[in-house]
N, C-alpha and C positions, 0 to 999 in steps of 0.2 A: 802211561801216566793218566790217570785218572782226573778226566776235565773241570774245573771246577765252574757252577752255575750259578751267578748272582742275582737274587729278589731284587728288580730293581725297587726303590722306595722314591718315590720324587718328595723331596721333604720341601715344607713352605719356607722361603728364603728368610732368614729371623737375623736380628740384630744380635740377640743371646737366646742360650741353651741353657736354661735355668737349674739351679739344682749339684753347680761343679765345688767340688771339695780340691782340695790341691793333692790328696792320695790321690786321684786318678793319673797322674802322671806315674805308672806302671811300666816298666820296662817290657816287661812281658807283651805287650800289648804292640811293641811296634817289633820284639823279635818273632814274633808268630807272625804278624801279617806286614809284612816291609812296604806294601801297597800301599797301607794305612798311611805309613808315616811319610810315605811321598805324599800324599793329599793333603798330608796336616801343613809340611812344607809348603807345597803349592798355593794354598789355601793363605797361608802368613802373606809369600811374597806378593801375591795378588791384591789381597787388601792395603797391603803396603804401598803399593808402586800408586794407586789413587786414593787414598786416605793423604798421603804427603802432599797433594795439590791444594786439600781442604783448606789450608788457610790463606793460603799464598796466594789462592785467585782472584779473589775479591780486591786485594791490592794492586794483584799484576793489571787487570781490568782497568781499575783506578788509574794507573801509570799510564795508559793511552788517552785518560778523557772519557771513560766511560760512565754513565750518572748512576748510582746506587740504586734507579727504578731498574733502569736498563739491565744492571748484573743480576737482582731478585730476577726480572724475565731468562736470563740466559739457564738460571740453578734451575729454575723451575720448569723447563724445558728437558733440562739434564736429568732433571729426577722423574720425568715424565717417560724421559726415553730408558730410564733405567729399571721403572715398574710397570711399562706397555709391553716390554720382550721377554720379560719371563715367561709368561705358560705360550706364546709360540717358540722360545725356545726350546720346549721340552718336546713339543710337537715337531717341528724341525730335528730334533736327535734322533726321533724317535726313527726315523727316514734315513737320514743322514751319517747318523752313528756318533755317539755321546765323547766319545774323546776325537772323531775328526772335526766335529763341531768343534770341543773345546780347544784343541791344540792349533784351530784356523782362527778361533776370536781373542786369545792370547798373544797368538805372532800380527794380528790387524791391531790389538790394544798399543804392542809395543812400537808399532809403525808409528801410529798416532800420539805417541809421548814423544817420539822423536820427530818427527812432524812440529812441534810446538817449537822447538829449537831453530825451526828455519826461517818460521814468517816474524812478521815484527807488526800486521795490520790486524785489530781489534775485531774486525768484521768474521777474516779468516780463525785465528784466535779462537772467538766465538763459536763458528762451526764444527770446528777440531775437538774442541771440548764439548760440545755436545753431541757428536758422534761416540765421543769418549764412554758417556752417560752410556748410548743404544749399546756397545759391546758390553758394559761393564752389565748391562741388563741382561742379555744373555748368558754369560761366564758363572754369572751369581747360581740360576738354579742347577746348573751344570756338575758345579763344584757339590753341591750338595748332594746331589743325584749320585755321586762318585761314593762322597760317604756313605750314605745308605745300605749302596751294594756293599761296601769294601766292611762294613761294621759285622763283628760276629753278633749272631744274634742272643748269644748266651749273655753277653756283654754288651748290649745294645747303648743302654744310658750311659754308662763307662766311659765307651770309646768316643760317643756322641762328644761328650762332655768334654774328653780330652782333646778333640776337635775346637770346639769354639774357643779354647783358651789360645790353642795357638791363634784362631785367625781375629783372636779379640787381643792378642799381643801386639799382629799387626797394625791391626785399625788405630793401636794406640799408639806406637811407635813411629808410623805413620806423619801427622801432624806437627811431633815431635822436633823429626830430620826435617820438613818441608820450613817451619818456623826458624828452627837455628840456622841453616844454612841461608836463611834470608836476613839474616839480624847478623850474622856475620862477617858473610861476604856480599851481601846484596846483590847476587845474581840465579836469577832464575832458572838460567838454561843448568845449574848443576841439578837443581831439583826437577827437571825431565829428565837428565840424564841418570839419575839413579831410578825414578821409574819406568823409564825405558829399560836398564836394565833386570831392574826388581821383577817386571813382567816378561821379559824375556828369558828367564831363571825360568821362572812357572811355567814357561812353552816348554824349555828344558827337559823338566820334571815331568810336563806331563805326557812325553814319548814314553816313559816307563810305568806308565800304570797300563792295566790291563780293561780291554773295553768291557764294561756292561752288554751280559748277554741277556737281552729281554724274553722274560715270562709271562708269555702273555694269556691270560687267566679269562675263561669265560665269565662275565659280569652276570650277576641274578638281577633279572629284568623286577624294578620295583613299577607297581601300580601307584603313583604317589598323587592325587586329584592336586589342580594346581590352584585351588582357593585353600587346601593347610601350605604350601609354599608363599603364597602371599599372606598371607596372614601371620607365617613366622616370621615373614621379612619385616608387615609394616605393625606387627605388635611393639609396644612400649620399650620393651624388655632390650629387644632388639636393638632399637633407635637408640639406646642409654647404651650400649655397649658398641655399636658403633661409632658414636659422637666421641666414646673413650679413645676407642683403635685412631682414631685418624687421630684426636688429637693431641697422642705420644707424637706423631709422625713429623704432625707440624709443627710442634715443639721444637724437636730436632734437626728439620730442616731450618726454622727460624734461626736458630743458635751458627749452624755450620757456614749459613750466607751470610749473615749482616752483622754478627757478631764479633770477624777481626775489623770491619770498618768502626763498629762502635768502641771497641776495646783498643782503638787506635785514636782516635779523634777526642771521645771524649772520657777515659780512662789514663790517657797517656799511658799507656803497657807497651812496652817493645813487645814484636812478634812472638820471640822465644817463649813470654809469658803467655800469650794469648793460645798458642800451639798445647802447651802442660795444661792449659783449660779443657781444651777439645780433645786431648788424648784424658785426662782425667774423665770424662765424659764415659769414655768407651769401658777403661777402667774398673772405676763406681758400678758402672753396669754390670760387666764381667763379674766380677768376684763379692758383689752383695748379695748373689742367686742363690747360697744356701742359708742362710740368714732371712733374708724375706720370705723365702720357701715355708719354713720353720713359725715365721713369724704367718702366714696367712692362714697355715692348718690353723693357727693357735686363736686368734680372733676371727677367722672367716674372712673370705675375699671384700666382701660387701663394704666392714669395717676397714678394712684396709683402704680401700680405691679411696672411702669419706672421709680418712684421715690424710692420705697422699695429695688429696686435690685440694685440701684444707692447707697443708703446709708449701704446696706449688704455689698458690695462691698468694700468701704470705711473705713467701720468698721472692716472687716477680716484683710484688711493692716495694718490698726493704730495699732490691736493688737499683730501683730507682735511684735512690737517695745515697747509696755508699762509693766514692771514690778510691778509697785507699786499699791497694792492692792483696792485704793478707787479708781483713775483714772480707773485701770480696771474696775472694775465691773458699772463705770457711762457709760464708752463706751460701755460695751454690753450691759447692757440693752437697750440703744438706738438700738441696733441689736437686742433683743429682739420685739421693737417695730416695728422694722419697718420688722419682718417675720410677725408677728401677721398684718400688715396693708397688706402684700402678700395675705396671707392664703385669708383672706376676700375676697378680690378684684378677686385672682382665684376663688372662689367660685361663686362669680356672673359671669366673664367670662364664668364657666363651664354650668351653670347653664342657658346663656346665648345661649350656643351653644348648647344644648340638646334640649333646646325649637326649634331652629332653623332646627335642622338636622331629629327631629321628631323619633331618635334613643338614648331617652337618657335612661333606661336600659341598655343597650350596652357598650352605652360611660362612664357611669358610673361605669360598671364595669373594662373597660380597664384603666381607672384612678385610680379606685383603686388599680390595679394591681400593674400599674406603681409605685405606691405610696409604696406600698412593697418591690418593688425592690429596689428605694432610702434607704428603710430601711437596705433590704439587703448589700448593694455594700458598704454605709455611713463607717460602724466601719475598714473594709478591706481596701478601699481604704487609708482613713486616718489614717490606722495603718502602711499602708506602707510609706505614709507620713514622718510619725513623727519617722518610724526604719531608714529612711534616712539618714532626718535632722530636729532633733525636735525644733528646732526654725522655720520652715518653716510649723507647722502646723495650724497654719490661713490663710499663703497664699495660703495652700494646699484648704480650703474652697474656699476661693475667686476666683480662677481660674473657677469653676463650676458656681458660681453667672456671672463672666465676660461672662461665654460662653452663660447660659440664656439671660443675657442682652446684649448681641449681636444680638441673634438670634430673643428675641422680638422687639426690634428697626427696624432691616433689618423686621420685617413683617409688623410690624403696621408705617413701616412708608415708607423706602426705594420701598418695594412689591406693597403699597397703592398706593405711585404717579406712580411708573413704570403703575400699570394696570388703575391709572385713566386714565395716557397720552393714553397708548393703546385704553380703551374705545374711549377718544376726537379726536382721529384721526381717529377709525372707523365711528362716526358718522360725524365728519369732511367730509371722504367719501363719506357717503353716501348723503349728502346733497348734494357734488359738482357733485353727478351721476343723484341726482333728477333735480340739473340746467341743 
């Protein structure tokens, strides 16, 4: 039988895979490559088994006496440990071997959920959950790395696509079971126990994928002088598209930490409601990606990002002021939509200026960076927020959106005509030196 050889592809770990129609769910597609359709599974129950903790923690925390600075430090340690391990993950497989890696931090993920069931002290708690974070950091670029290879390449965006719906079903389904089963029955150890088992499913599954055989390609040595590498980093253009990347990141992490505390205290929402918020989140994300795809060819990315960060803006203020449960949730979801129309639209800026700068390895990885850090900074910042004054923790968001859509305005607009003038009056000159 004739061996089959996989490109490996490390793809950048992404929230969405922009661009999914609901024809991609093709049958075709998982009876040709049955690999596929274990990854797709794999890929659900994983997201599943800690997406279900996201809301529940911040209150379980709460239940020992721990202060809302304190829980912002613990998310933001967790997200720290969840975007420090990715690219030594990929370096570590690369040694180690991409599914002994994966099928070893699946069966320690699921230790570690059931772990949570035994102690009952805040400090350990603590720990457990932020180890939680380091594994789920490495699993992430793993799972994707699996895709890659496992995608035909005739069907690349296809299969991609039908990928992130499953594990953007999870991520929503997720919050879902962790909220209702807390609003329920008020006990937490069921919600370890289903993501002990959810992740122990995906150790399951992924004994039956086949490992990634690496190709390893002689790289063409570039000559690249390292003043155009600084100068694409600290140009304008740059700094305005990475202020965007981190601050979708922190947005998201603001919302996932201190948002069932706020939606508890001063919203009065049972849980169940606050969970259909945060899975609505992943949702809106998911399946607006051919729609705002459609919509950024049609106005340009530019126009999109200044109308997105116009209506975030607007949206952070209203919710200041609104308690009643259905008006809320009608206004953010329009804040849902209109990050989901950001996300895109950076995407193609970025995308845009990589092609341009002919450094985009580089720049891709300092966006990702960035993009970590908004994770980092999101739960801390806005826990000092809302230990302030927790009625001011929407405006606490909004301040960061004004400060982006300042700084993109003054570039792509105020920057723009300043250096056209400049250009029109140099060659202004020079023409009146050629009379």
């Amino acid at each position: 039988m004739e061996e089959k050889h996989f490109q490996l592809v490390i793809l950048r770990p992404a929230k969405h895979i922009w661009g999914i129609e609901m024809k991609s769910f093709n049958k075709n597609i998982f009876t040709e490559n049955k690999s596929f359709l274990i990854i797709c599974i794999c890929g659900m129950l994983f997201n599943l088994s800690y997406t279900s903790l996201t809301p529940i923690m911040p209150s379980y925390f709460g239940m020992f006496g721990v202060g809302t600075i304190t829980i912002s430090y613990i998310f933001s340690i967790y997200g720290l440990g969840r975007t420090a391990l990715q690219i030594p993950a990929g370096i570590i497989a690369d040694f180690f071997g991409y599914k002994k890696l994966l099928m070893l931090s699946l069966i320690g993920l699921s230790v570690l959920f059931y772990l949570q069931t035994l102690f009952m002290q805040s400090f350990i708690i603590a720990i457990i959950y932020i180890l939680e974070g380091f594994v789920i950091g490495i699993i992430t670029p793993l799972i994707y790395s699996f895709v890659g290879a496992l995608v035909n390449e005739s069907k690349k965006g296809k299969e991609i696509g039908t990928y992130s719906v499953f594990s953007s079903l999870g991520s929503a389904i997720g919050p879902l079971v962790g909220g209702t089963i807390i609003s329920g029955f008020s006990d937490y150890k069921i919600v370890f126990f289903i993501s002990t088992i959810s992740a122990f499913g995906a150790f399951i599954l992924s004994i039956n994928i086949s490992e990634i055989k690496i190709i390893r390609e002689q790289k063409r040595k570039e000559n690249v002088k390292l003043k155009y590498v600084y100068k694409a980093i600290l140009g304008i253009e740059f700094i305005v598209i990475g202020c965007l990347a981190m601050l979708g990141d922190f947005i998201c992490s603001s919302l996932t930490s201190i948002f069932p505390i706020y939606g508890d205290s001063i919203l009065k929402m049972p849980l169940t409601y606050i969970s259909f918020i945060l899975s609505l989140n992943f949702l809106v994300f998911s399946f607006s990606g051919p729609f705002m795809g459609k919509l950024c060819d049609k106005i340009g990315s530019k126009k999109l990002v200044l109308i997105s960060l116009i209506i975030e803006v607007t949206t952070f203020i209203i919710l200041k002021f609104v308690i009643n449960p259905y008006i809320f949730i009608g206004i953010i979801f329009i804040e849902f939509l209109a990050g989901s129309a950001m996300y895109i639209a950076l995407q193609s800026l970025l995308v845009e200026y990589g092609n341009k700068t002919g450094n985009r390895g580089f720049i891709y990885g300092i966006i990702g960076t960035l993009q970590g850090f908004g994770l980092v900074i999101g739960p801390v910042y806005s826990g000092y927020v809302y230990d302030y004054n927790n009625t001011f923790y929407f405006w606490g968001m909004a301040f960061p959106c004004c400060f982006a859509l300042l700084l993109f305005a003054v570039k792509n607009y105020l920057y723009k005509n300043s250096k056209e003038r400049v250009l029109s009056a140099k060659h202004a000159s020079i023409d009146a030196y050629i009379d």
